[in-house]
PDB file of N, CA, C and O in Angstrom:
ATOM      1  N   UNK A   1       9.334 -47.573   2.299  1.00  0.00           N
ATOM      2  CA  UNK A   1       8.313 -47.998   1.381  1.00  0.00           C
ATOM      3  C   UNK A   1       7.062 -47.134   1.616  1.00  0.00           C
ATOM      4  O   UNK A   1       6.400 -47.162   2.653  1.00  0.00           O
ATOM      5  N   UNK A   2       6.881 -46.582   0.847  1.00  0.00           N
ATOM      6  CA  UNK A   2       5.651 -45.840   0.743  1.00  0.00           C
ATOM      7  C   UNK A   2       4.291 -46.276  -0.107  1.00  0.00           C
ATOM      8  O   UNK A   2       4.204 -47.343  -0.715  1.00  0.00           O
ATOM      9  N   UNK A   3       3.519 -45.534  -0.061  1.00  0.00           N
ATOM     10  CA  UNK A   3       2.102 -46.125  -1.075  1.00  0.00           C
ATOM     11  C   UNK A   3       2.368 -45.726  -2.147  1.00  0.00           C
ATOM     12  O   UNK A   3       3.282 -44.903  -2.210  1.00  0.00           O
ATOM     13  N   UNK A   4       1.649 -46.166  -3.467  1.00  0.00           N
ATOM     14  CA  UNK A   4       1.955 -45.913  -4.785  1.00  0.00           C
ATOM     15  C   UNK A   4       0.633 -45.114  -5.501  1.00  0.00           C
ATOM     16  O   UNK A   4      -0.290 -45.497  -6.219  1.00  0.00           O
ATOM     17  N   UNK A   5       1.070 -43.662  -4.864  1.00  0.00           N
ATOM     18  CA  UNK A   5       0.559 -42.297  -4.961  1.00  0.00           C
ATOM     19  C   UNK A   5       0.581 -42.339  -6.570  1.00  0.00           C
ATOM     20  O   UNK A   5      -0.477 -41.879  -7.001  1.00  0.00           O
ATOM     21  N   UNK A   6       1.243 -42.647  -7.342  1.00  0.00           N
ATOM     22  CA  UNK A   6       1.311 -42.600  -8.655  1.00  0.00           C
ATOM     23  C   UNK A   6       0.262 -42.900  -9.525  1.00  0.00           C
ATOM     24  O   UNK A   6       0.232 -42.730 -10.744  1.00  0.00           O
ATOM     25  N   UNK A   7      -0.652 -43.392  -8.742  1.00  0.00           N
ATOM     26  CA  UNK A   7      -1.517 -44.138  -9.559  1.00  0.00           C
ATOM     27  C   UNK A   7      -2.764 -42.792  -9.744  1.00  0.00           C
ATOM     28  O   UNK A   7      -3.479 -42.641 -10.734  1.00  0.00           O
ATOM     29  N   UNK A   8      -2.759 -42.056  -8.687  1.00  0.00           N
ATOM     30  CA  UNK A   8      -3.585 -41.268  -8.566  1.00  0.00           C
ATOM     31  C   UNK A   8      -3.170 -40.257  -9.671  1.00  0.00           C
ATOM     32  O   UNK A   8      -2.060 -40.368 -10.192  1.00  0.00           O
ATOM     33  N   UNK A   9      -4.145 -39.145 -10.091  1.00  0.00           N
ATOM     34  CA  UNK A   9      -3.231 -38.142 -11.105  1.00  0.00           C
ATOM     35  C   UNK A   9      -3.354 -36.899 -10.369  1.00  0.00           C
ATOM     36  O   UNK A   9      -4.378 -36.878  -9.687  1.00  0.00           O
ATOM     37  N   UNK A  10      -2.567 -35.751 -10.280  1.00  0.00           N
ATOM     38  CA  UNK A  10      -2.443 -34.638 -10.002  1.00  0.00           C
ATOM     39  C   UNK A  10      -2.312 -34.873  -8.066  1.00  0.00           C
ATOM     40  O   UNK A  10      -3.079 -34.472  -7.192  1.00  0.00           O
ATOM     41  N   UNK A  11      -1.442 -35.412  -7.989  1.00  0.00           N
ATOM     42  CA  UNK A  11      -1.421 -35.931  -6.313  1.00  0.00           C
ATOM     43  C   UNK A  11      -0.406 -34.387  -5.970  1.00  0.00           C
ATOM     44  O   UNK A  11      -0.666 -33.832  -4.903  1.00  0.00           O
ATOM     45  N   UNK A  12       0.508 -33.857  -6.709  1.00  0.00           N
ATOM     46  CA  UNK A  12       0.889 -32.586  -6.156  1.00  0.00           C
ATOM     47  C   UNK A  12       0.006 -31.517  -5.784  1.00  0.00           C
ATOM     48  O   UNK A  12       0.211 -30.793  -4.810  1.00  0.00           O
ATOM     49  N   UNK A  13      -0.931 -31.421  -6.522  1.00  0.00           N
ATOM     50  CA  UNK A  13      -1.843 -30.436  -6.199  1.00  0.00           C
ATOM     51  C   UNK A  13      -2.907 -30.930  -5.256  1.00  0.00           C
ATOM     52  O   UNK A  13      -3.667 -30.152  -4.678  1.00  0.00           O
ATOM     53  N   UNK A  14      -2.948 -32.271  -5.108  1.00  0.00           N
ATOM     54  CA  UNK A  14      -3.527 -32.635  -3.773  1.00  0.00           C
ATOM     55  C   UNK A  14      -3.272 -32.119  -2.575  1.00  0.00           C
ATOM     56  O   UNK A  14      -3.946 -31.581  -1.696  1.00  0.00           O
ATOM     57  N   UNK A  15      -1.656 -32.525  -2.796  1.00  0.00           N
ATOM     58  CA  UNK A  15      -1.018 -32.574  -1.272  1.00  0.00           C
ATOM     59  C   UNK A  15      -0.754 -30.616  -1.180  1.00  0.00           C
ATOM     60  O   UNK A  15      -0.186 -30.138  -0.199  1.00  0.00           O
ATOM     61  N   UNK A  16      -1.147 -29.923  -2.072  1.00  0.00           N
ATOM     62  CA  UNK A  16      -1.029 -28.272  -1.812  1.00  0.00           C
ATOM     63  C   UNK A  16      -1.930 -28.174  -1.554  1.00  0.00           C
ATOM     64  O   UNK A  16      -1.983 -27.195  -0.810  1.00  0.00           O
ATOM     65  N   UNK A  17      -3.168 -28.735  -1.720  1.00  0.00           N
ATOM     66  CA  UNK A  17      -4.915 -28.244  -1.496  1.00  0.00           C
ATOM     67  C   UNK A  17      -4.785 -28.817   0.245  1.00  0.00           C
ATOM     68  O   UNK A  17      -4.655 -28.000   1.157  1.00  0.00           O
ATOM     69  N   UNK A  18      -4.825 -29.795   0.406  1.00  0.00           N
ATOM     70  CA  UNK A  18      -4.472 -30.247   2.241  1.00  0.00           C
ATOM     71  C   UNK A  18      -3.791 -29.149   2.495  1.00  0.00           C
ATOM     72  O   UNK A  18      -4.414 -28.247   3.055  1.00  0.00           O
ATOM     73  N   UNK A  19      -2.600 -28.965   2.219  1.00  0.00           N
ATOM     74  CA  UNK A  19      -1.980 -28.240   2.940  1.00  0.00           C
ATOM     75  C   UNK A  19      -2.040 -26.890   3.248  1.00  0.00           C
ATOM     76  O   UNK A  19      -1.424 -26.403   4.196  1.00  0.00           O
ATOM     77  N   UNK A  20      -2.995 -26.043   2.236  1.00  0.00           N
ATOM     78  CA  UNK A  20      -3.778 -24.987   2.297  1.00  0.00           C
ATOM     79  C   UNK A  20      -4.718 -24.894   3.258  1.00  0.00           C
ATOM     80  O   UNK A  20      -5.021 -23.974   4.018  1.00  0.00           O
ATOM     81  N   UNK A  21      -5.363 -26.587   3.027  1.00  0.00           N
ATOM     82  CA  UNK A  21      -6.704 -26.519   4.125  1.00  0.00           C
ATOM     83  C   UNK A  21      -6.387 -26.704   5.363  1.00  0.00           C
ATOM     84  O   UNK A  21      -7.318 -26.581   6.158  1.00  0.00           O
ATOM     85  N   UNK A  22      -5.072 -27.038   5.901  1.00  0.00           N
ATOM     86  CA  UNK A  22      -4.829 -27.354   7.465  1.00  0.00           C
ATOM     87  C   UNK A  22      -4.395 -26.049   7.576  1.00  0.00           C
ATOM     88  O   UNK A  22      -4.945 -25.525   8.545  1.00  0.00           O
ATOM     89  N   UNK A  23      -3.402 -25.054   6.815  1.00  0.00           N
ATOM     90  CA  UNK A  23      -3.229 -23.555   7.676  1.00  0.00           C
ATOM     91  C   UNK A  23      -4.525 -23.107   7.335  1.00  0.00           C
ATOM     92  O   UNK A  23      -4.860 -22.640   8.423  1.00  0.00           O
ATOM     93  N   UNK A  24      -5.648 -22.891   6.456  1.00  0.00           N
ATOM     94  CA  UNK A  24      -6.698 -21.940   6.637  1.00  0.00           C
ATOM     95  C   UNK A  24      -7.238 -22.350   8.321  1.00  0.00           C
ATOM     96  O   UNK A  24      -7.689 -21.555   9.145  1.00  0.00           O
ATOM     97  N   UNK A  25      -6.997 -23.997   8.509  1.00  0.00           N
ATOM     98  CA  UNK A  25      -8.118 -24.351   9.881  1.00  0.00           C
ATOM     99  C   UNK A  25      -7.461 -23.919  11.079  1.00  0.00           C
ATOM    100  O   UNK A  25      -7.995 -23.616  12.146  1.00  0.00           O
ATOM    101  N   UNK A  26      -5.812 -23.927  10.680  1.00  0.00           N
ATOM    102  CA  UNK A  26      -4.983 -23.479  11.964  1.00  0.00           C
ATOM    103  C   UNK A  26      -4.954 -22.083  12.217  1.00  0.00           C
ATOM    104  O   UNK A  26      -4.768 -21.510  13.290  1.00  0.00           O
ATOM    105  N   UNK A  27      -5.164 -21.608  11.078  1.00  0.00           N
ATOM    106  CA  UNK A  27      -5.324 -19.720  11.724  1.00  0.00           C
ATOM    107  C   UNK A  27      -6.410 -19.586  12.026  1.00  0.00           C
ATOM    108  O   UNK A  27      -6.370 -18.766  12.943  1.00  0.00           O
ATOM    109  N   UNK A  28      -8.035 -20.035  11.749  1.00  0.00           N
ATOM    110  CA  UNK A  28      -8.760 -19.814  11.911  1.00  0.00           C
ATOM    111  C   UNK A  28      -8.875 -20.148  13.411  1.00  0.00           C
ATOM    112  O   UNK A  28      -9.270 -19.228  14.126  1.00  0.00           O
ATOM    113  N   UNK A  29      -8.591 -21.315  13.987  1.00  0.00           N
ATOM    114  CA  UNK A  29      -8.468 -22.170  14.928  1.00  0.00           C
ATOM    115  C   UNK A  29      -7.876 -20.931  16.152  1.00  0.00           C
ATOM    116  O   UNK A  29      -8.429 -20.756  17.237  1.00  0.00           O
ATOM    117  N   UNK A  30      -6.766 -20.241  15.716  1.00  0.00           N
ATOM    118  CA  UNK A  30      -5.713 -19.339  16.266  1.00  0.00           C
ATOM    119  C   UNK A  30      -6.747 -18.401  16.329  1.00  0.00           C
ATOM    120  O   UNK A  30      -7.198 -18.494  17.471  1.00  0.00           O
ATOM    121  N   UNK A  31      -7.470 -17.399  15.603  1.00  0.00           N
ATOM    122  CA  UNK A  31      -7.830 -16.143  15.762  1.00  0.00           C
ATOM    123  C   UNK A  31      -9.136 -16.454  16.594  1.00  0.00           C
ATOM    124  O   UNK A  31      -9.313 -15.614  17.476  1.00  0.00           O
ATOM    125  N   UNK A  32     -10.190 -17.541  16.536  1.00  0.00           N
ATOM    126  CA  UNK A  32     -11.327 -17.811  17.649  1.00  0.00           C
ATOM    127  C   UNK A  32     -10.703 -17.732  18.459  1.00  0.00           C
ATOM    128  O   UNK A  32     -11.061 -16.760  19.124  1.00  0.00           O
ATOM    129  N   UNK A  33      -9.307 -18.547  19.170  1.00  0.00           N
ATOM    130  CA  UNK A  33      -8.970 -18.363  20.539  1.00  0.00           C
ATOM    131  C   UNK A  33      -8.719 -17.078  21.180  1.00  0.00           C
ATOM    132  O   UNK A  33      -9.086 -16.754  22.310  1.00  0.00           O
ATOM    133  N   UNK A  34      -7.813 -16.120  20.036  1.00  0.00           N
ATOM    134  CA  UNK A  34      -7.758 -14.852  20.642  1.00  0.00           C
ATOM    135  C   UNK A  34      -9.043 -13.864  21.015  1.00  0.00           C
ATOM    136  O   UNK A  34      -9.230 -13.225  22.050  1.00  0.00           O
ATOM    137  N   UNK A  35      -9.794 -13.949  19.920  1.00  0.00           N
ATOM    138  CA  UNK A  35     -11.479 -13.485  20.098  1.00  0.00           C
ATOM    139  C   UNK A  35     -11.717 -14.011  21.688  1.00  0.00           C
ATOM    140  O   UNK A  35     -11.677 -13.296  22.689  1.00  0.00           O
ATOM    141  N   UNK A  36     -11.938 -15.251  21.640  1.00  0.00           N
ATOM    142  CA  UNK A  36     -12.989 -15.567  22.751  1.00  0.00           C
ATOM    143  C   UNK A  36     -12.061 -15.731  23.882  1.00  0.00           C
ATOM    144  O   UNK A  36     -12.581 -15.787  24.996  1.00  0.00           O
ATOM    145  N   UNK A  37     -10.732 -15.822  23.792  1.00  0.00           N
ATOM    146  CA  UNK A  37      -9.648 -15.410  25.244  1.00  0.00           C
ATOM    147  C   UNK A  37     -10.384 -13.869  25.351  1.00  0.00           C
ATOM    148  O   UNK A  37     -11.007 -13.858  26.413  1.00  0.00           O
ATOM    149  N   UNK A  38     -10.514 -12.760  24.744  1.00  0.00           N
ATOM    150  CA  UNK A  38     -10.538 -11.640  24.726  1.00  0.00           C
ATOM    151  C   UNK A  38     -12.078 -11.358  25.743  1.00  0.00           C
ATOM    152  O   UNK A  38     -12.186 -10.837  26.853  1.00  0.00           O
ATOM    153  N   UNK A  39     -12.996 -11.870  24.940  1.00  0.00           N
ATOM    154  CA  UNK A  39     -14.122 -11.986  25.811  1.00  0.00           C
ATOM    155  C   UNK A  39     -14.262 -12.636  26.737  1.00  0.00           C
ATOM    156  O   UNK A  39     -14.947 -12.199  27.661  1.00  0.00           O
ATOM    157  N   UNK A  40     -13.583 -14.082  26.830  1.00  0.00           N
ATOM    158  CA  UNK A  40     -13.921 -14.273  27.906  1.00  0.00           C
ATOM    159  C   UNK A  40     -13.024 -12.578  28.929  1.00  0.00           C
ATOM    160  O   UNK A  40     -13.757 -11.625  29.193  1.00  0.00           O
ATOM    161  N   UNK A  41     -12.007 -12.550  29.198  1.00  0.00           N
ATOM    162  CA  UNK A  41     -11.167 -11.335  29.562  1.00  0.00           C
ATOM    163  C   UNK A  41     -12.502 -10.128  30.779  1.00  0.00           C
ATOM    164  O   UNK A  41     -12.849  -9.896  31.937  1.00  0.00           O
ATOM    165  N   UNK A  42     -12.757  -9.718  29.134  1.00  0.00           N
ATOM    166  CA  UNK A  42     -13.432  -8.604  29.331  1.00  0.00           C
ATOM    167  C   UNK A  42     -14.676  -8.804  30.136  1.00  0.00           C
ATOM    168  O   UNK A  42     -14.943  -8.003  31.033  1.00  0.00           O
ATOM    169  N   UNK A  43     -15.716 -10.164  29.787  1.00  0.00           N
ATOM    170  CA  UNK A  43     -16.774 -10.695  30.217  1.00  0.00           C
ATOM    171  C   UNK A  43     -16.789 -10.695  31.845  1.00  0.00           C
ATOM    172  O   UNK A  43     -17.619 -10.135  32.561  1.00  0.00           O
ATOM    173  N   UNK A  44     -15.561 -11.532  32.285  1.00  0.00           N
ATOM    174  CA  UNK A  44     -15.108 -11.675  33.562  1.00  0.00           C
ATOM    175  C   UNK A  44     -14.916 -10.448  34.220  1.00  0.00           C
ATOM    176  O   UNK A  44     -14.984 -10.459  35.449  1.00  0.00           O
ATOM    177  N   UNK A  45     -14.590  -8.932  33.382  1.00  0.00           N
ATOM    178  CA  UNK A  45     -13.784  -8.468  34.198  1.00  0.00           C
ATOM    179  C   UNK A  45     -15.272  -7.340  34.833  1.00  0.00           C
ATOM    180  O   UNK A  45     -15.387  -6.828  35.947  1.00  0.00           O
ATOM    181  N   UNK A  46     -16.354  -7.243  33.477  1.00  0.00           N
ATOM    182  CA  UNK A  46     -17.802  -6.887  33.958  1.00  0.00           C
ATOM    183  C   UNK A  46     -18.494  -7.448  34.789  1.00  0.00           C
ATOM    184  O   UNK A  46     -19.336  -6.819  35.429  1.00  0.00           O
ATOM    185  N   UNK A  47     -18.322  -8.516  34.926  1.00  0.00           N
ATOM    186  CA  UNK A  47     -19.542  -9.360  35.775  1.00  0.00           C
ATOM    187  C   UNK A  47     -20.563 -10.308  35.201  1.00  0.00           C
ATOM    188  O   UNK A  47     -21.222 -11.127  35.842  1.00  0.00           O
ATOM    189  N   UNK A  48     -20.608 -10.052  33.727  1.00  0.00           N
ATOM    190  CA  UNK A  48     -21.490 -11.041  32.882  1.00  0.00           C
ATOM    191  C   UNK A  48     -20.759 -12.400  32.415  1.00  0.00           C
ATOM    192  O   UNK A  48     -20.174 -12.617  31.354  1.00  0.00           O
ATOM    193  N   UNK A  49     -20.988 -13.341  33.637  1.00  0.00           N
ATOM    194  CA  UNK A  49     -20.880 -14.394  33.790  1.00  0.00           C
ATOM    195  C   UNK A  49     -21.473 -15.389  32.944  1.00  0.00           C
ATOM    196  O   UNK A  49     -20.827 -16.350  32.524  1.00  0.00           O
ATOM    197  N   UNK A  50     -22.353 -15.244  32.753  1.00  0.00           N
ATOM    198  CA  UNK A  50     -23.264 -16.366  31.098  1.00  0.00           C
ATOM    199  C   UNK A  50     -22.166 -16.242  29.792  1.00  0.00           C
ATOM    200  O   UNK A  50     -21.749 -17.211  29.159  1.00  0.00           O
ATOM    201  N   UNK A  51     -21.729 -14.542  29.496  1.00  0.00           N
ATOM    202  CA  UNK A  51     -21.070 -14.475  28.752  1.00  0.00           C
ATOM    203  C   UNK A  51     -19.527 -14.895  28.631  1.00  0.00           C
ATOM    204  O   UNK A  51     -18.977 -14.945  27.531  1.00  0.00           O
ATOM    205  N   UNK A  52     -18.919 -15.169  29.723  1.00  0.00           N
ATOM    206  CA  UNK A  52     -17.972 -15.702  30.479  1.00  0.00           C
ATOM    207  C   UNK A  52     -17.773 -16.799  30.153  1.00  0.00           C
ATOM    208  O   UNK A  52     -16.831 -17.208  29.475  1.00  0.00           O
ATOM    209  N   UNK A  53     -19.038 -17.662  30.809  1.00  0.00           N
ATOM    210  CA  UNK A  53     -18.839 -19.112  30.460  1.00  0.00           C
ATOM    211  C   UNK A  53     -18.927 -19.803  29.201  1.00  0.00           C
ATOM    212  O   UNK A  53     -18.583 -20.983  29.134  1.00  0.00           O
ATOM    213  N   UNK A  54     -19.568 -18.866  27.698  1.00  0.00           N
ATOM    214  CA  UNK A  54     -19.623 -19.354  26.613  1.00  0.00           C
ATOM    215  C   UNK A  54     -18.344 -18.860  26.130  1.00  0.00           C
ATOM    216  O   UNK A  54     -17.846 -19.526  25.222  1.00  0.00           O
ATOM    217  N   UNK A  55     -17.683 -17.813  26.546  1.00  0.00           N
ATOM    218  CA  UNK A  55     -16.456 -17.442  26.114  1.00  0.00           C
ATOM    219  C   UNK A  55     -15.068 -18.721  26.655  1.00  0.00           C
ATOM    220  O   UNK A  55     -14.299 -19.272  25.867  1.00  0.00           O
ATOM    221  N   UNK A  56     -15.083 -18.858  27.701  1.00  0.00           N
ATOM    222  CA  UNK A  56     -14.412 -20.182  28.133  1.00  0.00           C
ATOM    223  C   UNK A  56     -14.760 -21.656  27.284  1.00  0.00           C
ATOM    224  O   UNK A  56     -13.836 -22.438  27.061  1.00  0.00           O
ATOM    225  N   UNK A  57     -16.084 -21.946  26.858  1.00  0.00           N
ATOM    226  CA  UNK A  57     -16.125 -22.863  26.175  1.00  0.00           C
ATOM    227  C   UNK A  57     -15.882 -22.545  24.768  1.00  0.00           C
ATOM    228  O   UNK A  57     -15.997 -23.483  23.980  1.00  0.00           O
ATOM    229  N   UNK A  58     -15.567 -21.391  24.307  1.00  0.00           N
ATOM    230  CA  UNK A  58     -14.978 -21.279  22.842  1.00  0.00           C
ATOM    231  C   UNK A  58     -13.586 -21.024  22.984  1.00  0.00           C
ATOM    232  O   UNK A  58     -12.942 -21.098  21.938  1.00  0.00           O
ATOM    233  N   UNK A  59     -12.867 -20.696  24.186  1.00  0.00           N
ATOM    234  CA  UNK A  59     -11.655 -21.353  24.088  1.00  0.00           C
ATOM    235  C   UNK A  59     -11.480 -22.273  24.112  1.00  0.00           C
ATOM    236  O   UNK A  59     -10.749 -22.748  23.243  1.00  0.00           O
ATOM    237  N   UNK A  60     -12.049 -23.110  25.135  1.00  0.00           N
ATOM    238  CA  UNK A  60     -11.245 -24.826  24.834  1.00  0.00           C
ATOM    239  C   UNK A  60     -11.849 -25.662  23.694  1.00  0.00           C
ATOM    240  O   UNK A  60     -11.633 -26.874  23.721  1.00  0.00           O
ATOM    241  N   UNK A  61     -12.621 -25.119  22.644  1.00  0.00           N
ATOM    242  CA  UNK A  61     -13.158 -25.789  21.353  1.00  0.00           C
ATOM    243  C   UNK A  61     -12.129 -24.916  20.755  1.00  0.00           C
ATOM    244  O   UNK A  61     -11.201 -25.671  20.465  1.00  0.00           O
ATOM    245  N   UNK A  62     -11.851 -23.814  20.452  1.00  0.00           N
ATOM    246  CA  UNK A  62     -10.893 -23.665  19.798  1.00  0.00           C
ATOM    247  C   UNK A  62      -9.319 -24.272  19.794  1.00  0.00           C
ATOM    248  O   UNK A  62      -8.752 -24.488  18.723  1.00  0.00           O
ATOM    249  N   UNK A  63      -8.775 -24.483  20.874  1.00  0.00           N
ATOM    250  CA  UNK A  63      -8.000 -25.088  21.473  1.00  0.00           C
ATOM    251  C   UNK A  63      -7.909 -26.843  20.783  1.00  0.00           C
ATOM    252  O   UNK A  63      -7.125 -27.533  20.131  1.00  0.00           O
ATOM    253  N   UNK A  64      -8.999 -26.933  21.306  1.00  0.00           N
ATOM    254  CA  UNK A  64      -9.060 -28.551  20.668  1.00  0.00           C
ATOM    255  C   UNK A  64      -9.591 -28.153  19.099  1.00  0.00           C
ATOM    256  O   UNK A  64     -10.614 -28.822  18.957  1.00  0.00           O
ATOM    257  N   UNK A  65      -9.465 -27.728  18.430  1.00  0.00           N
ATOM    258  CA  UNK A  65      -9.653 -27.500  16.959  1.00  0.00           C
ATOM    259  C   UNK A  65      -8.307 -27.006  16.762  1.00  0.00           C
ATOM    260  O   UNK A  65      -7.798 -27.563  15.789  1.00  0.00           O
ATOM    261  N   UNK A  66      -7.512 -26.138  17.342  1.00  0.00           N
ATOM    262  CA  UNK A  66      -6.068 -26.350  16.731  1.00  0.00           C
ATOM    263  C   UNK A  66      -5.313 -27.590  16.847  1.00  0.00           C
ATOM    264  O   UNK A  66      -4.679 -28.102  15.924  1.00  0.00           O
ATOM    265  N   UNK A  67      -5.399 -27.980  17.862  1.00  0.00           N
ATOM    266  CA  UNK A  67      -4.675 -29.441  18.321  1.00  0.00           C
ATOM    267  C   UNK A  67      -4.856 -29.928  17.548  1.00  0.00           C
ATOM    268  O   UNK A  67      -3.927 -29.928  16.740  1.00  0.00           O
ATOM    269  N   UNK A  68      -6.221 -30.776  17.115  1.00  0.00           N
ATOM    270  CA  UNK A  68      -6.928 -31.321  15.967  1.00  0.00           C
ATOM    271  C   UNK A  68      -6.149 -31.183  14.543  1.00  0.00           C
ATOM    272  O   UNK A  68      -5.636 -32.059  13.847  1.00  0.00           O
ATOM    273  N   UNK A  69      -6.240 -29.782  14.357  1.00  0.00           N
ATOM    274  CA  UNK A  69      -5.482 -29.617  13.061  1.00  0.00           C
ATOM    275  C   UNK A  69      -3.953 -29.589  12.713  1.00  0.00           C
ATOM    276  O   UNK A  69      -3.457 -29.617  11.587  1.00  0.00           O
ATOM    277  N   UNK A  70      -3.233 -29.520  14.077  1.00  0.00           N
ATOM    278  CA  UNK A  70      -1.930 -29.657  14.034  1.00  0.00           C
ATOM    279  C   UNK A  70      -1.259 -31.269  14.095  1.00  0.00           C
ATOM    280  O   UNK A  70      -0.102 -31.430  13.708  1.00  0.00           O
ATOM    281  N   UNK A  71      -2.178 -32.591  14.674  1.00  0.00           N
ATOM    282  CA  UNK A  71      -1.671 -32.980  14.777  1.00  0.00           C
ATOM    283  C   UNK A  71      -2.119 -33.881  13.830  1.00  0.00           C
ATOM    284  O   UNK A  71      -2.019 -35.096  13.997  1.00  0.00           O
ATOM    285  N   UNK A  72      -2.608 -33.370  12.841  1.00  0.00           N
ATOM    286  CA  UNK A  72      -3.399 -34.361  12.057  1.00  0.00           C
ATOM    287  C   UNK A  72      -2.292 -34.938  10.464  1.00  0.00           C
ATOM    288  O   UNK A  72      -2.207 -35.990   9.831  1.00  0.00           O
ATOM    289  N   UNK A  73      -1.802 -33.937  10.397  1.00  0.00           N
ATOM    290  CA  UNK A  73      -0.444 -34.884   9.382  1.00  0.00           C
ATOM    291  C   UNK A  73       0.479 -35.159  10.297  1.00  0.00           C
ATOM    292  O   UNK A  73       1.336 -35.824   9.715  1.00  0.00           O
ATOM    293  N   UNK A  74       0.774 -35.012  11.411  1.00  0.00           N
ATOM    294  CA  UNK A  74       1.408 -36.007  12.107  1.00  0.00           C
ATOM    295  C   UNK A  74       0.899 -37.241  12.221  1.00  0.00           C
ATOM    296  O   UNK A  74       1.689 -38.106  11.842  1.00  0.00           O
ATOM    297  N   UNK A  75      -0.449 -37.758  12.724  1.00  0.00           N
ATOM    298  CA  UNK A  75      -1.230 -38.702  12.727  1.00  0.00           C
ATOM    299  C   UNK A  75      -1.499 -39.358  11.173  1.00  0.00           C
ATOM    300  O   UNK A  75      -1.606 -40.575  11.023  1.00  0.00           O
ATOM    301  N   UNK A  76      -1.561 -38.748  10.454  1.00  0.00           N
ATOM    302  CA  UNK A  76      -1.128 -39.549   8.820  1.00  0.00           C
ATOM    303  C   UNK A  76      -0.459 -40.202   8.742  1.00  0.00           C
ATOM    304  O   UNK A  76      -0.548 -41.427   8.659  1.00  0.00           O
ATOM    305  N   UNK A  77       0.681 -39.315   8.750  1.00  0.00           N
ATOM    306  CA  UNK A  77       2.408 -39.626   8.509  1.00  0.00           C
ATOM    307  C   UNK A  77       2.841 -41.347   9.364  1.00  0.00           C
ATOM    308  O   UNK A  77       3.512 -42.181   8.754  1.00  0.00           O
ATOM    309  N   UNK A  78       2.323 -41.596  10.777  1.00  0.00           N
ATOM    310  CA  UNK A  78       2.295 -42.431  11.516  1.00  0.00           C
ATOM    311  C   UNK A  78       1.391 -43.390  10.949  1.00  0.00           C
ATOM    312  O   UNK A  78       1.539 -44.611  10.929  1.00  0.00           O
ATOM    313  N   UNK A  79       0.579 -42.813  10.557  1.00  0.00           N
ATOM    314  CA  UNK A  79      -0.595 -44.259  10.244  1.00  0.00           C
ATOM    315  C   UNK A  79       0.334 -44.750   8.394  1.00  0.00           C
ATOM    316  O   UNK A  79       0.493 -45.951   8.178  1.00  0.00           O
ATOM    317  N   UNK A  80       0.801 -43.765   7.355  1.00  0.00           N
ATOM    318  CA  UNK A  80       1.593 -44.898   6.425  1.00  0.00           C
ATOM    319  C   UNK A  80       2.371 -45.252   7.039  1.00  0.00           C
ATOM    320  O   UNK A  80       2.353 -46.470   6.863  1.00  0.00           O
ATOM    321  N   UNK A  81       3.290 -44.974   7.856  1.00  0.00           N
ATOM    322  CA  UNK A  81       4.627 -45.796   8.176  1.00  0.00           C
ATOM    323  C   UNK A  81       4.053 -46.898   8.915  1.00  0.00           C
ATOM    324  O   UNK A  81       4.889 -47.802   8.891  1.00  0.00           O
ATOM    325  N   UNK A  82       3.211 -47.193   9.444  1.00  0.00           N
ATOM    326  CA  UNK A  82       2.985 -48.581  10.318  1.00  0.00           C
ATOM    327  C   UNK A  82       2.209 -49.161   8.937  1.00  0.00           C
ATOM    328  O   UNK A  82       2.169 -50.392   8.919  1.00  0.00           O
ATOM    329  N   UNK A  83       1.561 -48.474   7.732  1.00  0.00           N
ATOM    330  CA  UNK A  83       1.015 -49.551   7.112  1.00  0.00           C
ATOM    331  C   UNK A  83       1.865 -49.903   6.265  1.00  0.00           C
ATOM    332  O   UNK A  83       1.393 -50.831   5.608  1.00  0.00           O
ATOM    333  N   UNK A  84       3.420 -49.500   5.769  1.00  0.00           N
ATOM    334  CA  UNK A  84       4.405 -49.479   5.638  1.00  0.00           C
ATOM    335  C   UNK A  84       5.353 -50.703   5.822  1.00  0.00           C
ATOM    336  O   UNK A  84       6.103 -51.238   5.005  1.00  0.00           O
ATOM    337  N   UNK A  85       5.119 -50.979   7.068  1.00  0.00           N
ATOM    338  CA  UNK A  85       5.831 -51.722   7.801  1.00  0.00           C
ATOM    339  C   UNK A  85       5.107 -53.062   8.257  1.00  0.00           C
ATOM    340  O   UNK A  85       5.520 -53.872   9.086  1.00  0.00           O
ATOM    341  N   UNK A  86       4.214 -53.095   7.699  1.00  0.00           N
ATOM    342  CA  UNK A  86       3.072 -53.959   7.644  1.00  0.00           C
ATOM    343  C   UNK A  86       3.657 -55.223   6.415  1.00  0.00           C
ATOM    344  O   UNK A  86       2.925 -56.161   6.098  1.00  0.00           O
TER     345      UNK A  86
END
């Protein structure tokens, strides 16, 4: 039993616009980490430690911004089926 999406109009092109917007956030999400893995890298390997440590904190915000975006139609998907089952 699902919700009655029907009522809404143009719900296909909904569910393509989400789904556009979670890979634009997941690559974006993907290419900060490689950037700021990179600097941090390089930062560390100079000695500029300030730059280091903002590079480490834009990995693990990037990190938790992919997570975020990956697990977030999973976390949907779970929240109709329990209201579903309700």
């Amino acid at each position: 039993m699902r919700p009655d999406f029907g009522a809404v109009t143009n719900t296909d092109q909904i569910a393509h616009l989400i789904g556009g917007l979670l890979t634009v956030a997941l690559i974006t999400a993907i290419g900060v980490l490689i950037v700021a893995a990179v600097t941090w890298a390089i930062a560390t390997g100079t000695g500029a430690w300030q730059t280091a440590t903002r590079a480490r904190t834009g990995v693990l915000v990037a990190l938790a911004g992919a997570t975020l975006t990956g697990a977030a139609l999973a976390w949907t998907n779970w929240l109709l089926n329990t209201g579903a089952a309700l």
